[in-house]
TITOR-247438 format. One line per 2 residues: number of its first residue (from 0); for each residue x, z, y of C-alpha. Coordinates in Angstrom, 3 decimals. Example, Ala and Ser with C-alpha at 12.3 -4.5 7.8 and 13.67 -1.06 7.14 Angstrom:
<nodes>
0> 12.300/7.800/-4.500; 13.670/7.140/-1.060
</nodes>
This chain:
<nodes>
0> 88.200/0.110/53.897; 87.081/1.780/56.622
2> 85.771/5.690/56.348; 82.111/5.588/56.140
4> 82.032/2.034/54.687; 82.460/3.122/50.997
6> 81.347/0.216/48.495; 77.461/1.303/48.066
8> 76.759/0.101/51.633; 76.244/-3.361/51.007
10> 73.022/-1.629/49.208; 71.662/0.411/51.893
12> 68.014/-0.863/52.746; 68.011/-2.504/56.569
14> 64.342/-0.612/56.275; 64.654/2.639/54.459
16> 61.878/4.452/52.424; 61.958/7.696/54.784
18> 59.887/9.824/51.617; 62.980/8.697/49.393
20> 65.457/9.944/51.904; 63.248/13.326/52.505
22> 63.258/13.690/48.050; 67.335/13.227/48.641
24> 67.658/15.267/51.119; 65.355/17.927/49.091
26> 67.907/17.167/45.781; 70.758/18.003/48.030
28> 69.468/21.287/49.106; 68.349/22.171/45.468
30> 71.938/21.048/44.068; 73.821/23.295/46.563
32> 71.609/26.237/46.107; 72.219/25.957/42.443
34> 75.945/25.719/42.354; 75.920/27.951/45.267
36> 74.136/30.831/42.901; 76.243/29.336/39.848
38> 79.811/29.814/41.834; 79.017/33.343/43.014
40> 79.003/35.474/40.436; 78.128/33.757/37.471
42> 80.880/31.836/37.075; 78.854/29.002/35.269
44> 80.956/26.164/35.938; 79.282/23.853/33.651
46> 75.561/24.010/34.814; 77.305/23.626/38.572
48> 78.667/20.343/37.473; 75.667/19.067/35.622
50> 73.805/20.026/39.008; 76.286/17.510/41.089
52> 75.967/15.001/37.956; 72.139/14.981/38.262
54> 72.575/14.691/41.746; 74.892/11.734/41.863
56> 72.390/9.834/39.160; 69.350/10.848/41.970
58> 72.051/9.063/44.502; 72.349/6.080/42.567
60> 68.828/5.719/42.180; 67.723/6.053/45.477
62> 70.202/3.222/46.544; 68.352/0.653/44.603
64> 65.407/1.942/45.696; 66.574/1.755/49.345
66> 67.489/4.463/51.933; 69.221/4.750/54.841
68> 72.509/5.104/55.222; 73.123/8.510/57.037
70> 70.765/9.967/54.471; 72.995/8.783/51.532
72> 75.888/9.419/53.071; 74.401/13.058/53.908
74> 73.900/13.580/50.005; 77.687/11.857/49.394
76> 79.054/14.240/51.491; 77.532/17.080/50.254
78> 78.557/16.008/46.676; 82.510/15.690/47.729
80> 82.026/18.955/49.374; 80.225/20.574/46.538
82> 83.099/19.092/43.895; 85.780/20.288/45.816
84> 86.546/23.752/43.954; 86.620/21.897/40.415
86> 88.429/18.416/41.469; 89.986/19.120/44.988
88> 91.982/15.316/44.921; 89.381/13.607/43.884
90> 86.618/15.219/46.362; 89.031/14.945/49.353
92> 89.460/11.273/49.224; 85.799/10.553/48.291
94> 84.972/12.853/51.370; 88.050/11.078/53.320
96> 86.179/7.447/52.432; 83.039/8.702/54.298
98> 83.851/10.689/57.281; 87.929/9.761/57.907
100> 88.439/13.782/57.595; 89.622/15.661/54.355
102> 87.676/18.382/53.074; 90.289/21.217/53.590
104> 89.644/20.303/57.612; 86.635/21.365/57.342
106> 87.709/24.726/57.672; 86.594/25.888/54.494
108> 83.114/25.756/55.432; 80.530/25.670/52.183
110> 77.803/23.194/52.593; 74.652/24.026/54.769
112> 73.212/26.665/55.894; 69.746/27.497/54.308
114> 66.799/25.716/56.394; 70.372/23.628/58.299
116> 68.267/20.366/57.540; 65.301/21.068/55.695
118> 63.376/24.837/55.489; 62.440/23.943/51.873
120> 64.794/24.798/48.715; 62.820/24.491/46.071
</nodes>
């Protein structure tokens, strides 16, 4: 399988809802604020991994519902990323599947920027 043809493709809408993929992109930013604040600090590993379950179900969802694919595979990425300090193998091959890099060669960077795609967080 190539990188960036994971198995959800086939599912991809040829003519994406562009308000889902601006709600996605608007779960992303929430979920990396949240386990952003919940990492630093706080230590509250639990409500950073419901965060990235909640918003792997809002993934899911949006599939069926139909959305690009460089939106999905924005939010994807962002959830390998985000997973990386609690299940490093796991996150580096999902995040190998979609961009044919590993996570570590990232070069450590954390996941956007505030106002990097979108100036809203809330």
């Amino acid at each position: 399988m190539e990188s960036g043809q994971g198995p959800w493709c086939h599912r991809v809408s040829a003519s994406p809802d562009t308000e889902r993929g601006h709600e996605l992109t608007r779960d992303v930013h929430a979920t990396i604020k949240k386990v952003t604040d919940d990492m630093s600090g706080q230590f509250a590993f639990n409500t950073a991994i419901a965060a990235l379950m909640k918003l792997n179900n809002s993934c899911s969802k949006t599939i069926q519902e139909g959305i690009s694919r460089d939106e999905i595979t924005f939010a994807l990425q962002n959830i390998a990323s985000l997973l990386f300090p609690f299940a490093p193998h796991v996150a580096s091959e999902v995040y190998y599947l979609l961009t044919g890099k590993y996570v570590w060669q990232r070069r450590g960077q954390w996941p956007m920027k505030p106002g990097c795609r979108s100036t809203r967080w809330s």
